[in-house]
C-alpha positions, 0 to 999 in steps of 0.5 A, a space after each residue: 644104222 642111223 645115217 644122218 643127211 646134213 653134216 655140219 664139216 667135212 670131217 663129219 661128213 668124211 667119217 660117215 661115209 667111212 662107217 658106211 662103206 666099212 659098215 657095207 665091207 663088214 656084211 652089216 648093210 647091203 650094198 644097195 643101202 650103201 649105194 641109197 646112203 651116199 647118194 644121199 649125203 652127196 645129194 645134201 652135201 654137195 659142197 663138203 664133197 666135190 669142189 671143182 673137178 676133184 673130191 675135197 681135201 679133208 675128203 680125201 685124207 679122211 677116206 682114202 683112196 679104196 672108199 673114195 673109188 666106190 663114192 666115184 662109181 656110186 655117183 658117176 664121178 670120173 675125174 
């Protein structure tokens, strides 16, 4: 699976990180590429994905609330 690290709009960032999760909850990635995945896109893309003490808002309507749960245990998030 080809993840690519710099995303351009939220949107594009928030449907990387569905087919990544999707990708982990189908069996086609382990759960440590998942966890290495969105490390890396929040640690290249920390403004499309925390503003203040909240996930943005396309991130959150893009991605939903049982994704979102696994992005806040994977990066240590808790707000």
């Amino acid at each position: 699976m080809e993840v690519k690290l710099f995303y351009r709009t939220q949107r594009d960032l928030a449907s990387a990180v569905n087919k990544i999760v999707d990708d982990h909850w189908n069996d086609k990635i382990s759960e440590q590429q998942m966890i290495d995945y969105i490390k890396a896109l929040h640690e290249n893309n920390p403004n499309k994905f925390v503003k203040g003490e909240k996930f943005t808002t396309i991130i959150q309507q893009q991605c939903g609330k049982r994704r979102l749960e696994i992005v806040k245990k994977i990066l240590n998030i808790d707000f």
